[in-house]
N, C-alpha and C positions, 0 to 999 in steps of 0.2 A: 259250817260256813259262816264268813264275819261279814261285812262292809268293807275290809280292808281289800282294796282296788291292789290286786298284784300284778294284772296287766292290762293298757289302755290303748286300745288302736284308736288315731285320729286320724281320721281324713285321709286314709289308706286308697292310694290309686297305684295301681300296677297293669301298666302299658308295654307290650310286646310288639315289636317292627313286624309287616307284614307285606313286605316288598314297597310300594310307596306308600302304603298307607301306615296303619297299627288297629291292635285287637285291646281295645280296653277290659282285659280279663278280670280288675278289681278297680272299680272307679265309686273313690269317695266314699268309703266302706268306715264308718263308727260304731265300737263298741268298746265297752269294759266287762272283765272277769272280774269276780268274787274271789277271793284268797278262799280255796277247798273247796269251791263249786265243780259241776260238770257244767260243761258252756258247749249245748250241739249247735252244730252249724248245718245246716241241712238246704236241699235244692237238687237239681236234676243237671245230668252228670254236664260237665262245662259250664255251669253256673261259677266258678271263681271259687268254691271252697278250697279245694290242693292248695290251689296261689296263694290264697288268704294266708293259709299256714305255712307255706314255705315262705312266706315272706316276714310272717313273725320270726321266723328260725335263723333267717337272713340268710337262706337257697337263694335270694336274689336282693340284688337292690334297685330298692323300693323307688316308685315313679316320683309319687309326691305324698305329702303324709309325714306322720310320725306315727311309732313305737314306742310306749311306756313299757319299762317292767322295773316294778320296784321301784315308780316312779323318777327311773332314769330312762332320757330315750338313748335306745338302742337301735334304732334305725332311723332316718332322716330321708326324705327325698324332699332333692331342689327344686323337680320341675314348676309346683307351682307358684316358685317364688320368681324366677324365671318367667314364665305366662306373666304375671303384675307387672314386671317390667315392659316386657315389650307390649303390652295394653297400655299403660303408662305412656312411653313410644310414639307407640300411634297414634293415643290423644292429642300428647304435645304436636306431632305434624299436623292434625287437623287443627287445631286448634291459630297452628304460627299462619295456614293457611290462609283459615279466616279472617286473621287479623290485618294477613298480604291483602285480602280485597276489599277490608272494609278500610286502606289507606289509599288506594288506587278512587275508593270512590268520595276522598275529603274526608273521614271522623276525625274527629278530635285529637291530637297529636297526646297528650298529655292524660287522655282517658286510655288510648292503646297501648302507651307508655308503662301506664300501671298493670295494664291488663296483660301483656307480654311477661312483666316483671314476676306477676302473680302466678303465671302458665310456666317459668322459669326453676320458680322455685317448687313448686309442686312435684316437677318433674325430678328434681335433686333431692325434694324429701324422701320420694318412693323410692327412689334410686339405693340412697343410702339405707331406709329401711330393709329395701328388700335384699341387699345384700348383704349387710350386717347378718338378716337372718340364713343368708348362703351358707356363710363362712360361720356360724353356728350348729347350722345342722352338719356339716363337713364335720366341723370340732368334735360333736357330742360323736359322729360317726366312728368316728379315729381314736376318740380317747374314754370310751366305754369302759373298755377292760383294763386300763391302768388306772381308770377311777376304782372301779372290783378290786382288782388285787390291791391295791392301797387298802381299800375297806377289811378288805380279808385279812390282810397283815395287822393291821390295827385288832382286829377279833383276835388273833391268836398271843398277842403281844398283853392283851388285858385277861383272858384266858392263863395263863402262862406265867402273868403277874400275880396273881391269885393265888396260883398254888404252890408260889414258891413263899409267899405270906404266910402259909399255912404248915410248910415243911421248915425242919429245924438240921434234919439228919444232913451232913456233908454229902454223902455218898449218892443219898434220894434227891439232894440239889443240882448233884452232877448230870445225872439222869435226865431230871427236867429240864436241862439246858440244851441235853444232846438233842433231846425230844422236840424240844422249842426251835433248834435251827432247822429242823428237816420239815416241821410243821412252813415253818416260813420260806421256805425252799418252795414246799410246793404253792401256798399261797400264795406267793409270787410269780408265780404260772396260771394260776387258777382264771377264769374266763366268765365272764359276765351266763354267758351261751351253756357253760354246762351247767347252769342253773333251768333253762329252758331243753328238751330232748322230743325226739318225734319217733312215734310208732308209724312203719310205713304200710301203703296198703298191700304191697303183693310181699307174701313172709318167704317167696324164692326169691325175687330179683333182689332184695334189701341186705342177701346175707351174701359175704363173699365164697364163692364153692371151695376157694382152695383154702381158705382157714377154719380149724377146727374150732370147733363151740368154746372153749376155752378162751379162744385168740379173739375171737369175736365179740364175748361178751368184755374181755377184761383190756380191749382196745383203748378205751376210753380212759382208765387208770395209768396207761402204759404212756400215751400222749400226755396226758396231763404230769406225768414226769415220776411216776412211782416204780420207788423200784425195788422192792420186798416182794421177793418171791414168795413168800410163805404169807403175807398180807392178800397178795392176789389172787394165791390157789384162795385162800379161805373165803374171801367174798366173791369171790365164781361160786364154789358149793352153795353160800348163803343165798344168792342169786340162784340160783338154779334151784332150790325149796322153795322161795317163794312164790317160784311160776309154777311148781309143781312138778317140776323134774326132777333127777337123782345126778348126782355127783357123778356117777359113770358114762353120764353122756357128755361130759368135758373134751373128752378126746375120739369122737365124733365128725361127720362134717355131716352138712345141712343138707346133702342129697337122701342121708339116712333116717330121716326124719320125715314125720308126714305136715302137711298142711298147719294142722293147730299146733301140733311140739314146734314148727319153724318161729311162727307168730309170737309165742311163748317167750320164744329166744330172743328175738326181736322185743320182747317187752323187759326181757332181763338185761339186756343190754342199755336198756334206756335209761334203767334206776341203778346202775350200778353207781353213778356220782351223785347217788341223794338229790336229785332235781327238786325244784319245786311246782315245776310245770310242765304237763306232758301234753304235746300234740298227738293226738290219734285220727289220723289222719286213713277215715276207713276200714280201722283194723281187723274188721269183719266180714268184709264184702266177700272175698275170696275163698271161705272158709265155710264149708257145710251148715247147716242149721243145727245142729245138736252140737258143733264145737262152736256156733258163734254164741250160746248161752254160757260155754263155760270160758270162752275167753273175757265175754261182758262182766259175768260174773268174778272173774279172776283181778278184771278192773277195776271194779268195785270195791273188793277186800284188800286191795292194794290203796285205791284212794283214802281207807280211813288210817289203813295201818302205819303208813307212809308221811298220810299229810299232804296227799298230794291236789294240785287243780288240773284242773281237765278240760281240754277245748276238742270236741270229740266230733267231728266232719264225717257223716254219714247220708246217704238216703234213705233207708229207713226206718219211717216217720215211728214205726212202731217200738221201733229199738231204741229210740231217740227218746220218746217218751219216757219209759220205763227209766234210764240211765241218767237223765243229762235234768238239771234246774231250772233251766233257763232255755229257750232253742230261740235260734236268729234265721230267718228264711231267707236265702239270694236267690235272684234270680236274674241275669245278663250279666253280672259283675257289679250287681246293686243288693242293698239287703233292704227287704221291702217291709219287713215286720219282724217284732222282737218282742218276746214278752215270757212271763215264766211259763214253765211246760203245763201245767194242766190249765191255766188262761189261755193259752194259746189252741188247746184241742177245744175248750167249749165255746170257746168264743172268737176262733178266727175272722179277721176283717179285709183284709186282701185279697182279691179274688184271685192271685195265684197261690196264697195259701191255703185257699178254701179248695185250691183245683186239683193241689198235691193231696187233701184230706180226702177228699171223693173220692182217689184210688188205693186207698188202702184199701186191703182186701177182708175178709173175716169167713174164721172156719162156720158159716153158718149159709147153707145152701136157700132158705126162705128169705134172707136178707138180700146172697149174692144177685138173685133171680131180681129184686125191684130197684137193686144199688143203680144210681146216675151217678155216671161222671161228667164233671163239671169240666169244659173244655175252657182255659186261658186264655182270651186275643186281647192283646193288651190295647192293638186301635180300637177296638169295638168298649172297652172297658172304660179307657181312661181319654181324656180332653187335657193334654199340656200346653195345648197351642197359648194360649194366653198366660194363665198360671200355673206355675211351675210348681212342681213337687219339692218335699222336702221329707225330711224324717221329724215327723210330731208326736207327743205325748198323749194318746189318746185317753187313757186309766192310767193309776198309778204302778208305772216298770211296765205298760205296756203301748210300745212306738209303733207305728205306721209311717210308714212311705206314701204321704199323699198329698195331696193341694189343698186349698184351706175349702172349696166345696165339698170334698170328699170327708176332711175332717168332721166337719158338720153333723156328715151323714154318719157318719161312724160313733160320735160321739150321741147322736142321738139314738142311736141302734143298739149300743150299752147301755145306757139309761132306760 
């Protein structure tokens, strides 16, 4: 694991209609991954984890927020550029308002003058700011993947350059040319997005019944525009060792298959285009205890072998531990604590994270017998009527979701 930030969620809100109202399933949600980190995301089931990741993947677009990866955004939502506007709006009416009655009752002509002028322009500042930033995050939305593929083509072109520096032979020159247009064929297809892939949680409903394992892992290769057959068998077998399978269940379907070889497949599908970033969204819940070790563990020997990073959405906390670097707790479609995995088990500060630890359970029957569970009411917990929460730095890489009282207390509680 480096420092190098390979993806940055900002200010992630994701709002679903819910007849006249809406359910804010991920409101205001900030984090950053570690290039080869595991990054858990954990909470109790409806808390906004799925959302969170299917909106990095872009299953949906996004309310309000940005998406980094690779320090390009990838997703963009307007809404709260939008919201400053018509807040902006409002003020200016209130504002021409009071100006309407402080003329009706004699002020100064030449003070309301300025002061109209001043409430005028203000209104056109934000105006322009905040659409300027409309029509940007539109931009970045729309032209992501032809920033990608330019970058890709540009790799394969100095790539390409290189070795034909180094070749003398005619015949070997030819070669690398034929090599070089079909390299850039597909690069020119290539997609910001299959750089990022998602393991889903249930390994029946993710796989299509009517296509055989073959069709399903080498889907991805086939869209992205390849088309060597003898390229494709090969990295399906290679894919299929990896996960632990054999080359003869290429021509299979997925009803033949039990629970963990489904998942498997599902994960061989996912690195078939050398990703750099896997959502695993679950990938265990569905799956027995003695196969969910060896799919964690199957995770694992792939993340070093591969290079890969990991943003791993699970409940639980005990698997989460074990697996993941870092874990971020949500809880309403808020993520209320963050901090590396063994800080965060010895020293939980949130009382909903402290509520999730209480129920972890342990094979030890004299412990079960005196364990309390720590009940979560979050009126009874917290007081935001006046000061409002925030995400603070309590220790170094380890945040809280709290007010600047509760801060206090947290930080004197570490100390």
């Amino acid at each position: 694991m480096t420092d190098d930030i390979i993806l940055k969620v900002d200010h992630l809100c994701q709002y679903f209609k819910m007849g006249t109202g809406e359910l804010k399933a991920v409101d205001d949600v900030s984090f950053d991954i570690k290039r080869g980190e595991v990054f858990g995301l954990v909470g109790e089931s409806g808390c906004g984890k799925t959302t969170t990741g299917r909106s990095i993947i872009r299953l949906y677009d996004i309310t309000g927020g940005s998406i980094y990866f690779e320090g390009q955004r990838i997703c963009a939502g307007t809404r709260t550029y939008k919201d400053t506007i018509r807040a902006a709006k409002a003020a200016y009416r209130a504002e021409k308002k009071e100006i309407a009655a402080m003329r009706k009752e004699g002020a100064d002509e030449e003070e309301l003058a300025a002061r109209t002028k001043a409430v005028d322009e203000e209104l056109h500042r934000v105006m322009a700011e905040q659409s300027a930033n409309i029509r940007s995050a539109i931009d970045d939305h729309k032209n992501c993947n032809k920033k990608f593929a330019k970058a890709q083509m540009d790799k394969v072109r100095e790539t390409y350059a290189e070795k034909r520096a180094a070749e003398s032979d005619p015949e070997a020159l030819a070669a690398l040319e034929k090599e070089e247009k079909e390299a850039l064929r597909l690069a020119s297809k290539d997609r910001i997005m299959n750089k990022i892939q998602m393991i889903f949680q249930d390994p029946i409903a993710s796989l299509d019944p009517r296509m055989t394992v073959r069709e399903i892992i080498s889907e991805g290769l086939v869209i992205r525009g390849v088309k060597d057959k003898n390229y494709i068998e090969e990295q399906v077998n290679r894919m299929l060792d990896l996960v632990g399978l054999v080359p003869d269940h290429a021509n299979r379907y997925p009803h033949e298959f039990s629970g963990g070889q489904r998942q498997r497949i599902g994960i061989a599908r996912s690195i078939i285009l050398n990703p750099e970033f896997i959502i695993a969204d679950e990938p265990i819940s569905a799956l027995d205890v003695s196969i969910q070790a060896q799919v964690i563990n199957l995770l694992n020997d792939l993340r070093h072998e591969l290079g890969l990073t990991i943003l791993f959405i699970a409940h639980d906390l005990s698997v989460v531990k074990y697996f993941s670097d870092r874990i971020g707790v949500m809880y309403f479609g808020k993520l209320v604590e963050l901090a590396p995995s063994d800080e965060l088990f010895a020293h939980p500060l949130h009382p909903y994270t402290r509520s999730l630890l209480s129920a972890i359970p342990l094979p030890d029957p004299i412990y079960e017998r005196g364990r309390t569970r720590i009940v979560y009411n979050p009126i009874a917990e917290h007081d935001y009527s006046v000061d409002r929460p925030t995400m603070r730095e309590v220790s170094e890489g380890h945040f809280v979701y709290c007010n600047e009282a509760e801060f206090e207390r947290y930080t004197a509680e570490l100390s």
